[in-house]
N, C-alpha and C positions, 0 to 999 in steps of 0.2 A: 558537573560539567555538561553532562546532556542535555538536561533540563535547560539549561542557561544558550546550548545551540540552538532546542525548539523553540525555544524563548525569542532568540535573536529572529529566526526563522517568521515567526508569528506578526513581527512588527514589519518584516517586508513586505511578505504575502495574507494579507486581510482573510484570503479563504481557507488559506491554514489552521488559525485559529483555530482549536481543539480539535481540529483533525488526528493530528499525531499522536495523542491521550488516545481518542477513540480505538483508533486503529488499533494501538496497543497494546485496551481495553479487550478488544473483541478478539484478536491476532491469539493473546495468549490464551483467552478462553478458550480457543481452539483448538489450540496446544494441548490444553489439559484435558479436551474431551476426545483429540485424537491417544492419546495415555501416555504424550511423553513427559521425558524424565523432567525432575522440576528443575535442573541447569538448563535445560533447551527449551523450556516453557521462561526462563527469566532472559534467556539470549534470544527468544523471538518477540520478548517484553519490549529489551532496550533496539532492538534493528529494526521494530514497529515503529518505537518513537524518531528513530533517527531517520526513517526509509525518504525523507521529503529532504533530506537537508542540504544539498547540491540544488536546491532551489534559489537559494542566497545569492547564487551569483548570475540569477537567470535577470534579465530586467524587472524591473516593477510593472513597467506599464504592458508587458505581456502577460504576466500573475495574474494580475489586476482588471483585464482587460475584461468588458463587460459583454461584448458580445463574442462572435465567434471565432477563434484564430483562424489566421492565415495559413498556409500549408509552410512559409517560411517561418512562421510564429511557430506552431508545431512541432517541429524541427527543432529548434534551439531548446521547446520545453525536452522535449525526448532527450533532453544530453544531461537531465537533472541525478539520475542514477547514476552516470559516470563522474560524475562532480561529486556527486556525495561518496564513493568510493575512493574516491583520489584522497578530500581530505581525511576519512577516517584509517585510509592506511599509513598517514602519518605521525597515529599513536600506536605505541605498541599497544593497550589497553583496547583500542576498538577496531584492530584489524580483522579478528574475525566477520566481527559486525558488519563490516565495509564489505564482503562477498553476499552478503544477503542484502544489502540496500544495492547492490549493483544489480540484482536479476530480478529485482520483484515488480518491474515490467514485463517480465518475458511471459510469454502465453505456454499453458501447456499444447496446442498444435504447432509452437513454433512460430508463428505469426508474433512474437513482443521483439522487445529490444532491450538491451543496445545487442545485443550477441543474437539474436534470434534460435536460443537455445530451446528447446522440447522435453514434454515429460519428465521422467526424472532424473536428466542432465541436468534440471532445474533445480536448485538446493531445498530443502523440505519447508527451511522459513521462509524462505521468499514466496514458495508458492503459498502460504497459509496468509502473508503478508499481502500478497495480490488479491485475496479472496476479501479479508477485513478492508481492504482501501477502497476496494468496488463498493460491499455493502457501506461505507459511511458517504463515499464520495456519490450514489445514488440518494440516499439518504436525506443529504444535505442540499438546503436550498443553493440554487446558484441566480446567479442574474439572468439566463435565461430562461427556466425555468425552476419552478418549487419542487423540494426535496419528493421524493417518490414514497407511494406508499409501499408496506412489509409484503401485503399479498403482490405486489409487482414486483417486488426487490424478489422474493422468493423465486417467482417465476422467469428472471434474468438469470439466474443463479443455477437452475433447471437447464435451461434449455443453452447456455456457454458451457457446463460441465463437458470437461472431455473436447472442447476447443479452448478458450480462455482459459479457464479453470481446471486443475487437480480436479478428477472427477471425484474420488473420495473425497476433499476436504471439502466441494462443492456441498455432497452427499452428508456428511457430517455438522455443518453448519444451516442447512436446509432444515436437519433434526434440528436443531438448537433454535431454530425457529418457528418448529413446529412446536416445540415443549417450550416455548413460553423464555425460552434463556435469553431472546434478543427482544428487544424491543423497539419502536423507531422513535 
């Protein structure tokens, strides 16, 4: 059933496309080099893959849109966490998962949304989920600009620690780039 949401997801939003894999590629790596358990490394597996899927109801032509959104574009995308929480609380099967696709916008200074929650008010996967979306969504060519290289992706990653980012998951993923475990 998830596969077949990111599935649905992937035909709306063109830049989706193997995002969601990525993410959930790299999210649990994470998991497993921060040393958690291997339930909460397969539950930050599947809320990796699902963390985009309140995008389904955002329009196309704002997904899709080639150049740079508007501040009211913007706006509407910001509400794709609470969409994707709404529908996943209406399986018993993916309520857990629906609390960690709701925060894995929020910044660790508190500066995300939708709640503008801080540190570790913030749930553990979402903040490891925020860390894998930045490195694929840097990564990844966009229309207006081409994917970033690892040595810049590193150095974004560096210097957000302890604002954007979980300074240890930052700190932890930075190694996993230094030792060869990421690649672009």
């Amino acid at each position: 059933m998830i596969l077949t949401m990111t599935r649905i997801l992937e035909y709306h939003d063109k830049y989706t496309k193997g995002h969601s894999k990525n993410v959930a590629a790299v999210a649990s790596l994470i998991a497993e080099r921060l040393g958690l358990s291997d339930e909460m490394i397969r539950k930050t597996y599947w809320a990796s893959l699902l963390h985009d899927i309140g995008k389904i109801v955002i329009p196309s032509h704002i997904l899709n849109k080639e150049g740079k959104l508007t501040i009211e574009e913007f706006e509407v995308i910001k509400k794709h966490p609470v969409y994707g929480h709404d529908f996943l609380t209406t399986s018993e099967d993916l309520k857990e998962l629906a609390k960690y696709v709701l925060h894995h916008h929020e910044r660790w200074d508190g500066k995300g949304y939708p709640m503008g929650l801080s540190g570790e008010d913030i749930p553990l996967i979402s903040r490891i989920i925020s860390v894998a979306d930045a490195y694929d969504a840097m990564r990844s060519d966009r229309p207006y600009r081409r994917g970033l290289p690892l040595e810049v992706i590193r150095k974004e990653l560096i210097e957000h620690a302890g604002m954007q980012f979980d300074p240890e998951i930052a700190k932890v993923f930075v190694k996993m780039i230094d030792n060869g475990e990421v690649k672009n």
